[in-house]
C-alpha positions as a printed Julia matrix, in Angstrom:
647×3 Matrix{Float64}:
  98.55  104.07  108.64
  99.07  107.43  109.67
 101.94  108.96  111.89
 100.37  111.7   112.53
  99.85  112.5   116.35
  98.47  115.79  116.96
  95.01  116.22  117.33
  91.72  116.9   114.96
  91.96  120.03  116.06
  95.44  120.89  115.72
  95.51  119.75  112.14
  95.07  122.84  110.06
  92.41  122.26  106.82
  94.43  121.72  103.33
  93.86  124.41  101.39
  91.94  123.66   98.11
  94.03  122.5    95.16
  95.36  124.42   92.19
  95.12  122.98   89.31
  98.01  121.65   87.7
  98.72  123.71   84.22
  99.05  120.71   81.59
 102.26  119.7    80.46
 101.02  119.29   76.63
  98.16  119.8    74.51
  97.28  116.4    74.59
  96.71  116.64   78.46
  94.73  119.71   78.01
  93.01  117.78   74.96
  91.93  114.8    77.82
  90.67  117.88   79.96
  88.73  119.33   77.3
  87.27  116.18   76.18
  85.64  115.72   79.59
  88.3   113.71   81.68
  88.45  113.58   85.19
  92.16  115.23   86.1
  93.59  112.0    87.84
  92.74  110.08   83.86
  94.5   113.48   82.39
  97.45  112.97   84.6
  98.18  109.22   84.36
  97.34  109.74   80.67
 100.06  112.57   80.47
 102.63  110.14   82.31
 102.34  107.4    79.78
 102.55  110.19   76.87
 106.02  111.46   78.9
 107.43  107.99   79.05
 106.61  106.86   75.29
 108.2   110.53   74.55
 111.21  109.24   76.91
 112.11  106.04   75.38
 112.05  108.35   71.55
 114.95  110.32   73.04
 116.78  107.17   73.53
 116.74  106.92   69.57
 118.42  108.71   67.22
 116.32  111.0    64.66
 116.72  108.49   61.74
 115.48  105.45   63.6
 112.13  106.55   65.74
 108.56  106.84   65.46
 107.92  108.74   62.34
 111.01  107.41   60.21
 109.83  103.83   61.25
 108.78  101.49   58.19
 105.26  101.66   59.04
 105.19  105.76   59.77
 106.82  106.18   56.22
 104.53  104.46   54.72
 101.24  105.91   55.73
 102.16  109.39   56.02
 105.0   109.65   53.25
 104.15  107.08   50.95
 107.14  105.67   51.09
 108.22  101.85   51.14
 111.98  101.77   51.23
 112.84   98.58   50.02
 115.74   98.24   52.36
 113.26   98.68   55.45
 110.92   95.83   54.31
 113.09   93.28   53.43
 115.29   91.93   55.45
 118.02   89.24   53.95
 118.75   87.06   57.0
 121.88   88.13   58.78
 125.08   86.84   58.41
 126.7    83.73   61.24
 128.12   84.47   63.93
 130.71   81.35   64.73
 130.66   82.04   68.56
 127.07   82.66   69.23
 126.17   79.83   66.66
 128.37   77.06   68.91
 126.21   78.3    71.67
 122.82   77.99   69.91
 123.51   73.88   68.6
 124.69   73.44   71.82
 121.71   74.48   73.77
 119.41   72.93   71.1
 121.09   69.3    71.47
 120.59   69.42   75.58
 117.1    69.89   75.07
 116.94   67.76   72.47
 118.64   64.72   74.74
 116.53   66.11   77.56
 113.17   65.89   75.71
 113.94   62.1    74.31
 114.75   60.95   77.45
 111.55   62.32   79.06
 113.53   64.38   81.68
 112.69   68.24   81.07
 109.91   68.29   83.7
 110.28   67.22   87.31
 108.29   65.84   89.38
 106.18   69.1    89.57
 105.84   69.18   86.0
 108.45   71.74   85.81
 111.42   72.62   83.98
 114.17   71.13   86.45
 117.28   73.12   87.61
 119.53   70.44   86.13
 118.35   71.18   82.83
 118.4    75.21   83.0
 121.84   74.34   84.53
 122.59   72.06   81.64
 122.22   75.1    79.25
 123.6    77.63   81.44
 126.58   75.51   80.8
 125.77   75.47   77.05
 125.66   79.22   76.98
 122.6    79.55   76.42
 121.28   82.36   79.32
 124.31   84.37   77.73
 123.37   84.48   73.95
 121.78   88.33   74.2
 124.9    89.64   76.9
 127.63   91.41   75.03
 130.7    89.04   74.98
 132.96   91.5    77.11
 130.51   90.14   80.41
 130.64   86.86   79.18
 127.89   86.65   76.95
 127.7    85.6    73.39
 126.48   88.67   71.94
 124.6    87.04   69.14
 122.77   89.8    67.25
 118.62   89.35   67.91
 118.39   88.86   64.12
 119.82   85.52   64.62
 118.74   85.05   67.6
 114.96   85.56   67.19
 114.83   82.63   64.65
 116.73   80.38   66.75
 113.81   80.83   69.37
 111.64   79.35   66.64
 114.14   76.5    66.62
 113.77   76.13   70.35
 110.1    76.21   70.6
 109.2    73.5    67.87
 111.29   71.03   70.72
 110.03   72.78   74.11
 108.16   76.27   73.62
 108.47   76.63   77.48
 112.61   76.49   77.41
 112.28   78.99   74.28
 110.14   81.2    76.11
 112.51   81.3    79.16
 115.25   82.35   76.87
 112.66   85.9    75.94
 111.99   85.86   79.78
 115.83   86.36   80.85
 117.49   88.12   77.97
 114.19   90.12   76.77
 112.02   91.65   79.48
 114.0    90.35   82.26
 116.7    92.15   83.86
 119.59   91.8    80.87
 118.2    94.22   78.34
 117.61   96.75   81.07
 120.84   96.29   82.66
 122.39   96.17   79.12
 120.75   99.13   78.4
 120.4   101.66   81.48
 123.19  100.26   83.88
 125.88  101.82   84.46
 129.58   99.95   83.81
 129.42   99.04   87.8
 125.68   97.65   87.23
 127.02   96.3    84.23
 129.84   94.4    85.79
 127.94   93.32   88.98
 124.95   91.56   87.21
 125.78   90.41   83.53
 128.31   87.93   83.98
 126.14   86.57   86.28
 122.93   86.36   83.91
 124.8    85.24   80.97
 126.08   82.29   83.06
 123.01   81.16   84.22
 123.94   81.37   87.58
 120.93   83.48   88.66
 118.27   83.91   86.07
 116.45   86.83   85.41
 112.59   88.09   86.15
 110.73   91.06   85.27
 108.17   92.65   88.06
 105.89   94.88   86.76
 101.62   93.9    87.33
 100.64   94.27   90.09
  96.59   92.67   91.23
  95.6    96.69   89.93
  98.16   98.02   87.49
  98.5    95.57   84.36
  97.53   97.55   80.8
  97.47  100.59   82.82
 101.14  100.87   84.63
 100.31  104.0    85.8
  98.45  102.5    88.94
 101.57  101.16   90.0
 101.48  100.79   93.71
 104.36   98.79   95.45
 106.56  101.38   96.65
 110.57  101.89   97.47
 111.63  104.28  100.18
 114.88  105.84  100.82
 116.51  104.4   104.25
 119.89  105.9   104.01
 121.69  103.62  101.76
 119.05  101.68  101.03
 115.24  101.59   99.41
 112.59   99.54  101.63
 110.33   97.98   98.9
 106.53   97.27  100.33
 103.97   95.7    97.88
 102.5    92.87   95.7
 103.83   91.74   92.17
 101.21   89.36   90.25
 101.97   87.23   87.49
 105.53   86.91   87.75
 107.29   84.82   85.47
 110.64   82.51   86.43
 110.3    84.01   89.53
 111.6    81.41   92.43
 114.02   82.51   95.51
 117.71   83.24   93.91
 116.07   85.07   90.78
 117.63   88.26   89.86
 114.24   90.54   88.68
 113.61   94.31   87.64
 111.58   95.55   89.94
 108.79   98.75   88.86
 107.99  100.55   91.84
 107.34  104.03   92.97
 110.38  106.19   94.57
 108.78  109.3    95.31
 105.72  109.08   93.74
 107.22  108.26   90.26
 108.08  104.98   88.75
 111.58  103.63   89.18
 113.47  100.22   88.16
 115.51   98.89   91.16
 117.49   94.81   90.12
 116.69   92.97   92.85
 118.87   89.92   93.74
 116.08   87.72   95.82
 117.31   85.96   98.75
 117.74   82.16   98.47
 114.76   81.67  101.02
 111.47   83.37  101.4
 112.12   85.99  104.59
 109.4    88.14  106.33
 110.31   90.33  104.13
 110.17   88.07  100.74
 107.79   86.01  100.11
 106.0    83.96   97.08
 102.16   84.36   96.82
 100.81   80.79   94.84
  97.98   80.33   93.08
  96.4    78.09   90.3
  97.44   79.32   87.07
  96.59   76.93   84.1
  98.82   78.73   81.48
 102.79   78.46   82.36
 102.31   75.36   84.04
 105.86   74.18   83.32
 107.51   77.18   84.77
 107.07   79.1    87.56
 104.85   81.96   88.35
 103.98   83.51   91.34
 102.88   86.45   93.09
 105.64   88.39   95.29
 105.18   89.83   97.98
 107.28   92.92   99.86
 107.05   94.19  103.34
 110.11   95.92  104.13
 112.49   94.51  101.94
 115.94   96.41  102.03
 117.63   97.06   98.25
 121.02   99.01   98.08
 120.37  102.93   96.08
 122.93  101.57   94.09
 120.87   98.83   92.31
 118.64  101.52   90.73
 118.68  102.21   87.2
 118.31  105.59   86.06
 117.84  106.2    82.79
 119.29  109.71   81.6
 115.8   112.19   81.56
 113.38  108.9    82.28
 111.58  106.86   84.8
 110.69  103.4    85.31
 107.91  103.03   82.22
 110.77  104.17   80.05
 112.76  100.97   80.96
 109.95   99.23   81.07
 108.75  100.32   77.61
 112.1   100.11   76.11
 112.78   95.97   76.64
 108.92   95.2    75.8
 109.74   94.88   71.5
 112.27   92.3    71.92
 109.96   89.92   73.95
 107.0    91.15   71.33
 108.9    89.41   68.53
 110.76   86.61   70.23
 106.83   85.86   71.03
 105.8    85.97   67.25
 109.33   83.26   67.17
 107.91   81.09   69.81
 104.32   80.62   68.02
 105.8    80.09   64.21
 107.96   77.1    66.65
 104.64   76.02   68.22
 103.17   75.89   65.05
 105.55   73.71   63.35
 105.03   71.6    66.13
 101.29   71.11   65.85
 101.81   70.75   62.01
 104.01   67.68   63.14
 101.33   66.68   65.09
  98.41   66.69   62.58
 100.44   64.73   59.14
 100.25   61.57   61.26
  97.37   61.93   62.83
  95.87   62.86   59.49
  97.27   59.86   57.39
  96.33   57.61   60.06
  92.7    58.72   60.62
  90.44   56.93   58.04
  86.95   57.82   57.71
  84.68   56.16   55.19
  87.33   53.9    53.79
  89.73   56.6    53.23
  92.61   58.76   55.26
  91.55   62.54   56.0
  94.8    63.59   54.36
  93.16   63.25   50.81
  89.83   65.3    52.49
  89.64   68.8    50.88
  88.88   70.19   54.67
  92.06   68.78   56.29
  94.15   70.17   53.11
  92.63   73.22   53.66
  93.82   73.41   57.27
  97.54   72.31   56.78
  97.74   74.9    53.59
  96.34   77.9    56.08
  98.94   76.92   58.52
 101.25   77.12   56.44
 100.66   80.36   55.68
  99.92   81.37   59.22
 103.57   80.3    59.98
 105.03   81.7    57.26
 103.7    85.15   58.51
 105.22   84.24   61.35
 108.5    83.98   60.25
 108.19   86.98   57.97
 107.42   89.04   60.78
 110.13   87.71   63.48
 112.91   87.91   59.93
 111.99   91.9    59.56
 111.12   92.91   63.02
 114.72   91.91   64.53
 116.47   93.02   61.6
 114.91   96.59   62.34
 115.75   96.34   66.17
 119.27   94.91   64.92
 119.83   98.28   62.81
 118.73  100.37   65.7
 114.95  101.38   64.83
 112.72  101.68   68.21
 110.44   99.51   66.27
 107.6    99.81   68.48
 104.87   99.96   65.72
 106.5    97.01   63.73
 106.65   94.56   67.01
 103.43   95.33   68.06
 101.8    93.73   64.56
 104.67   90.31   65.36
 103.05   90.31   68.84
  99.08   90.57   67.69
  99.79   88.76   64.93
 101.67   85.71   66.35
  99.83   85.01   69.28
  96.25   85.38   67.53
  97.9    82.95   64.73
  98.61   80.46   67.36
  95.42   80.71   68.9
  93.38   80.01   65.8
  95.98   76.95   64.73
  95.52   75.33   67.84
  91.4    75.64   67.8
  90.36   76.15   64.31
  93.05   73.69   62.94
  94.88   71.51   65.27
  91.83   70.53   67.84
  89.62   70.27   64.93
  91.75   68.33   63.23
  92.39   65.63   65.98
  89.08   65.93   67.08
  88.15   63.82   70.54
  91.21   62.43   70.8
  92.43   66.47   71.5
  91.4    66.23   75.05
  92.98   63.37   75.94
  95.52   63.65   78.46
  99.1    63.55   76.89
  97.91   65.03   73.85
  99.33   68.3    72.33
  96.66   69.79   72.45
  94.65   69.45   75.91
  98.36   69.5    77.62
  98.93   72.72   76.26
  95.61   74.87   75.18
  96.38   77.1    77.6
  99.58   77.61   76.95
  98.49   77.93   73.22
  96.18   80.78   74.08
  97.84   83.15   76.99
 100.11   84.51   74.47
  96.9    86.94   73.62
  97.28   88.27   76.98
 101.32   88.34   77.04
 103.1    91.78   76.36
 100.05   93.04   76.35
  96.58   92.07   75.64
  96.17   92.71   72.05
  93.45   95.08   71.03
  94.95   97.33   73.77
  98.25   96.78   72.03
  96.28   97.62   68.95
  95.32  101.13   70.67
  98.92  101.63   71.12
  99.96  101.42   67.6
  97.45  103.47   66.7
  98.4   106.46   69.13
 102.07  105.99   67.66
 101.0   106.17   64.21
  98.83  109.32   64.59
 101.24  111.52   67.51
 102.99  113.19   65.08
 100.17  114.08   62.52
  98.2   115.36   65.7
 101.23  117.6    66.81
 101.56  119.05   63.42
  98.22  119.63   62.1
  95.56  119.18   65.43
  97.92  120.44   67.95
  98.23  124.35   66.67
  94.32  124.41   65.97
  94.11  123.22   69.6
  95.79  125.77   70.99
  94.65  128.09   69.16
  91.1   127.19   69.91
  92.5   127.9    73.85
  94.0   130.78   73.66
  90.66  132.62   71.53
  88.17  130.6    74.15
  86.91  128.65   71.7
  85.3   125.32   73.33
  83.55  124.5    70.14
  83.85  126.77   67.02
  81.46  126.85   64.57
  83.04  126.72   61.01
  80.49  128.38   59.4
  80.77  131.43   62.12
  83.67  133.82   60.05
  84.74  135.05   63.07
  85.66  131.34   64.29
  87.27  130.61   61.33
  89.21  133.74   61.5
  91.02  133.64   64.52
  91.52  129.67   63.5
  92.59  130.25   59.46
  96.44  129.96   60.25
  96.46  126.17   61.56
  93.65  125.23   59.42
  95.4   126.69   56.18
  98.06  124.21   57.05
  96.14  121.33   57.51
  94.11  122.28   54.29
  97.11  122.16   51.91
  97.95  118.74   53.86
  94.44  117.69   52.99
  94.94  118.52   49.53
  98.01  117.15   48.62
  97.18  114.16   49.6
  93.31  114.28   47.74
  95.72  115.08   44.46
  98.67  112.94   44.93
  99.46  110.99   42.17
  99.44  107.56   42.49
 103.01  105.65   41.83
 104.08  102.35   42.3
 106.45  101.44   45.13
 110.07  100.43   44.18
 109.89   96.88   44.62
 112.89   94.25   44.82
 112.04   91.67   41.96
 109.4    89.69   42.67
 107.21   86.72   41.28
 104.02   88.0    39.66
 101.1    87.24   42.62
 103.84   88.55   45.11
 104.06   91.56   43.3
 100.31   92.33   43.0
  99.83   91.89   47.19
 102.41   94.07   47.44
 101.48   96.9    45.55
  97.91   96.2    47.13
  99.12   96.65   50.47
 101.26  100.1    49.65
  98.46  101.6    47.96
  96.44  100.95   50.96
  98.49  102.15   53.44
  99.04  105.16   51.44
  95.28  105.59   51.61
  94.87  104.69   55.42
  96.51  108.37   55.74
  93.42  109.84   54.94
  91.19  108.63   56.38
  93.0   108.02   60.02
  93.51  111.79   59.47
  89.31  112.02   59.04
  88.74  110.36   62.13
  91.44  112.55   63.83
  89.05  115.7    62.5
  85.75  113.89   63.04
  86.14  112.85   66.51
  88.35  115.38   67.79
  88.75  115.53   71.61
  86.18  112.88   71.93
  89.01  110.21   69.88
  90.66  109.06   73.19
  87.02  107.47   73.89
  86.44  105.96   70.41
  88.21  102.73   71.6
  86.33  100.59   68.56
  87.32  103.04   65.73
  91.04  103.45   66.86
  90.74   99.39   67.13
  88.98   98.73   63.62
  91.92  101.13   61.91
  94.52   99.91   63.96
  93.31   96.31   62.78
  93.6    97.04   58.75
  96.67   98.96   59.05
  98.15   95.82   60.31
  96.81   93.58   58.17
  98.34   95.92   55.28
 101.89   95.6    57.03
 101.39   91.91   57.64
 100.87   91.39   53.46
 103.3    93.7    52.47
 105.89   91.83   54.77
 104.94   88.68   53.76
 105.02   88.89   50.51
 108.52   89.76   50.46
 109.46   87.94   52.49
 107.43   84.96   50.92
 108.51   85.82   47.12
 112.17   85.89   47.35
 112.3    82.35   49.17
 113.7    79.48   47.06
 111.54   76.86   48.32
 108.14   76.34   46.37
 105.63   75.57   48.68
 106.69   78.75   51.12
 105.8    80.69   47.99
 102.56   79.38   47.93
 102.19   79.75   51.76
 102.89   82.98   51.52
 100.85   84.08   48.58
  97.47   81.7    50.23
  98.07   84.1    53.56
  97.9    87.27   51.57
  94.94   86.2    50.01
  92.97   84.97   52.62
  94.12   88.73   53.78
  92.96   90.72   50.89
  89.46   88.75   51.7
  89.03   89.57   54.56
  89.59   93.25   54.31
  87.67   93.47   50.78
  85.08   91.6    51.55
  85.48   89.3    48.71
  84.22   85.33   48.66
  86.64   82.35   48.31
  86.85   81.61   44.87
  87.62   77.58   43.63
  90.85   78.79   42.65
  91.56   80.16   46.04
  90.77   76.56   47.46
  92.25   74.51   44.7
  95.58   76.16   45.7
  95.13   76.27   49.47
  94.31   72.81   49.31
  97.34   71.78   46.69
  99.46   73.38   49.15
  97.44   71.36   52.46
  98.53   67.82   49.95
 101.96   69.01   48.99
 102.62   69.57   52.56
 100.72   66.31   54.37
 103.33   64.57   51.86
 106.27   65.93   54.07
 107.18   68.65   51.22
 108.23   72.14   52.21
 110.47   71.82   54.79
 108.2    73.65   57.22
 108.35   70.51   59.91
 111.91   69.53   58.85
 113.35   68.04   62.04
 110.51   68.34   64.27
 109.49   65.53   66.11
 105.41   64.66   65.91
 103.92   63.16   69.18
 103.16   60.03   69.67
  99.25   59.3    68.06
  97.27   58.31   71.44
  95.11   55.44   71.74
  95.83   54.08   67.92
  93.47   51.58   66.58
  93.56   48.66   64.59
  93.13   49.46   61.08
């Protein structure tokens, strides 16, 4: 509403806008190819906060020295960057993770993790507040454990395959909720004031970010924080909010003078006018809560703003996004293991035609791909937090855990599980119809993931575009030329120094002699997918760069190309990850899980049919495991089989 009480005719006309000089090429790139200037500028703002959270690494461990960078542009595949030997214990932290693991465990036996409104109750998130288990990620000088995410991570896995909710409450409060931003952009008052707090358990942690218009696109942002004196009034609507209830402590997004800004939030014990909970029916996250929040003139001290040094609010938002990407990809190789549990009984039971599906080929075939879908999994989550660990950004490298985990999960719970369990799926108490949705939302969690998809491929091409496309760009501006003509010797005058460089770019890598990687040792099949998987990403660079050249200013719009190379470049990381991981394990049959995955890979990106070798092994492995071999279901507890029959 406006405040504005003079009259129409005392209000003097606005005089017509200047346009706003771009801050990079890439803005002027999004003007050139035809954007409207309000796309160019929220474009530009999500360009300045990616460039933000950079400066936040050192040189060695961004972008373009990342694993995935080096290896399509440099050709390089460090060995130490791709395989990561798992970290070493830490006694403290360790105490705190059995701990936590046997209240659940009690809690889950005795039927008394859900309430009466089928969620988690606050006795047992008390219980493991107790256990040390909200403190495991806060440094041990505000209480916490300070367990190291490399060991950490894993123990999510652990977690899930006896309650994925719990485990995902754990990447709630210590990933994107308020302790890694506090952690990371608080000062040692903020520090102080909320950490021993959060690692207690005595108020647990949120993150507020969507809003009903501003998910993918956090530029549209709209709840807003207003300077009072010492304090912000906050006015607008949060959607989707996980573990939000009164007494939460949450990081806030909002807008404090028109740009984004994080403000922790302790939430009064009982909704106010000012604080209140919007519900709705939300199948996914049924087990803990979710709401909407709304804000009309709620007061927050200046002092509970973070303010990251040269950033905003997307740069704190961006920054704790990786370590809930990859304690995701944990969760799912937990929920995995859990609906492995769930088919071996199920399948040895189940007799069709005088005999148990657990000698079919079909069912074989199933447990052996989940096998390898879980050992992905767990290749990813065992390299992705060992990069975080060392101090990489990472970005690139959690984005293919996220994609990879949650569309795992989704196809083992339809293609495998459900299929496997047929009818009896639905039934209520089941696995699977308790819990499909649950199965499935992780698509949409951290980001939905072609758009994540999108993102990893603007990461992996921002530096080859600055180099190479960048100075033709601008030099393309600054002769007038909207779209030169190479055959027109004048164009390609006034263009020949950036093109020269791109040209010897170009041909260096058209004559670039092939080598092999330096590999750790390896057994034979691992080998070959790995040295499949280098020499692909090593050819990725050439093309990607084609596109780049083909499309030009027009790229930003070529959603499905960006996609369908985004897409191979991650199956390429996802082989060349798992087979190390895979091929230096001791046990057998995670070999062979590992080695059926990368096949089923190279398939699907050569085009190349099944062969009966290919399902003589997969299904080997399906018989090997349905005989409780493997160890990939060690201590996990199947469900009950529902409405059993006589035999």
């Amino acid at each position: 509403m406006s405040t504005d009480t003079r009259t129409p005719e005392a209000v003097l006309p606005e005089e017509p806008a200047k346009p706003t000089p771009p801050t990079s090429f890439a803005e002027e790139a999004l003007r050139m190819g035809g954007k409207g200037a309000e796309e160019v500028r929220r474009m530009g703002a999500v360009d300045a906060a990616d460039d933000q959270v950079e400066t936040l690494f050192a040189d060695k461990y961004r972008t373009n020295a990342s694993p995935v960078h080096q290896a399509v542009w440099d050709a390089s595949v460090p060995a130490e960057l791709w395989s990561m030997p798992p970290p070493p214990a830490t006694p403290e932290a360790d105490v705190v993770m059995k701990n936590s693991l046997a209240v659940v465990r009690r809690h889950r036996d005795t039927k008394t993790i859900l309430g009466e409104d089928g969620k988690v109750t606050e006795h047992v998130l008390g219980e493991l507040g107790d256990a040390g288990y909200w403190g495991l990620l806060v440094g041990k000088e505000y209480g916490g454990s300070g367990a190291p995410f490399s060991r950490f991570a894993p123990f999510l896995t652990e977690m899930a395959t006896i309650d994925p909710t719990i485990a995902g409450l754990a990447s709630v409060h210590g990933c994107i909720g308020a302790v890694d931003p506090v952690q990371t952009f608080g000062t040692e008052a903020q520090k102080r004031q909320w950490l021993p707090e959060l690692a207690s358990g005595r108020r647990l942690s949120a993150f507020a970010l969507t809003e009903p218009g501003a998910g993918s696109d956090l530029t549209a942002l709209r709840t807003t924080a207003v300077r009072d004196g010492d304090e912000y009034i906050v006015t607008g609507e949060k959607l989707f909010i996980t573990n939000v209830v009164p007494g939460r402590t949450i990081g806030l997004v909002c807008l404090i003078e028109g740009k984004p800004a994080v403000l922790v939030v302790d939430l009064p014990d009982t909704e106010t006018p000012e604080f209140r909970l919007k519900n709705y029916g939300l199948y996914a996250l049924k087990h803990c809560h979710n709401h909407g929040i709304l804000f009309d003139g709620f007061r927050v001290p200046v002092t509970n703003r973070l303010d990251p040094v040269d950033g905003d609010g997307l740069t704190v938002a961006y920054h704790g996004l990786n370590r809930g990407r990859v304690a995701l990809c944990a969760n799912a190789a937990g929920t995995m293991r859990l609906m492995m549990a769930d088919m071996i009984p199920w399948a040895k039971f189940r007799v069709t035609y005088g005999e148990p599906i657990a000698k079919r080929e079909l069912v074989r075939r199933r447990l052996g791909h989940l096998a390898g879908l879980i050992v992905g999994c767990d290749a990813l989550v065992e390299w992705c937090a060992g990069l975080l660990d060392r101090g990489y950004r990472g970005e690139m490298e959690c984005i293919v855990a996220k994609i990879f985990g949650s569309e795992a999960q989704k196809e083992a719970a339809v293609e495998l599980h459900m299929k496997t369990h047929g009818g009896r799926a639905f039934l209520h108490g089941h696995l699977f119809g308790d819990n499909v949705h649950e199965f499935l939302a992780p698509c949409i969690y951290e980001g939905e993931g072609e758009m994540l998809g999108m993102a990893l491929f603007k990461s992996l091409v921002k530096q080859h575009g600055r180099r190479f496309f960048e100075p033709i760009g601008k030099t393309m501006q600054a002769a007038g030329l909207r779209k030169p003509n190479m055959l027109n010797p004048a164009h390609l005058w006034k263009l020949k120094a950036p093109l020269w460089e791109y040209s010897k770019w170009y041909a260096g890598q058209t004559i670039r002699w092939p080598s092999k990687p330096e590999l750790p040792s390896l057994p034979r099949e691992h080998r070959a997918h790995a040295e499949f998987a280098t020499a692909n990403l090593r050819k990725m660079a050439r093309e990607i760069s084609g596109t780049m050249r083909k499309h030009q200013l027009k790229l930003a719009d070529r959603q499905c190309r960006m996609s369908e190379l985004s897409s191979r470049v991650q199956s390429f990381v996802l082989m060349l990850c798992t087979s190390l991981y895979s091929g230096r394990q001791e046990n057998e049959l995670i070999r062979k899980a590992g080695d059926g995955l990368c096949r089923h890979l190279t398939r699907n990106l050569t085009g190349t049919r099944v062969s009966d070798r290919d399902l003589r092994d997969l299904t080997e492995l399906g018989a090997a495991i349905a005989e409780g071999h493997g160890d990939l279901t060690k201590g996990v507890e199947p469900p009950p089989i529902l409405m059993p029959y006589k035999q």
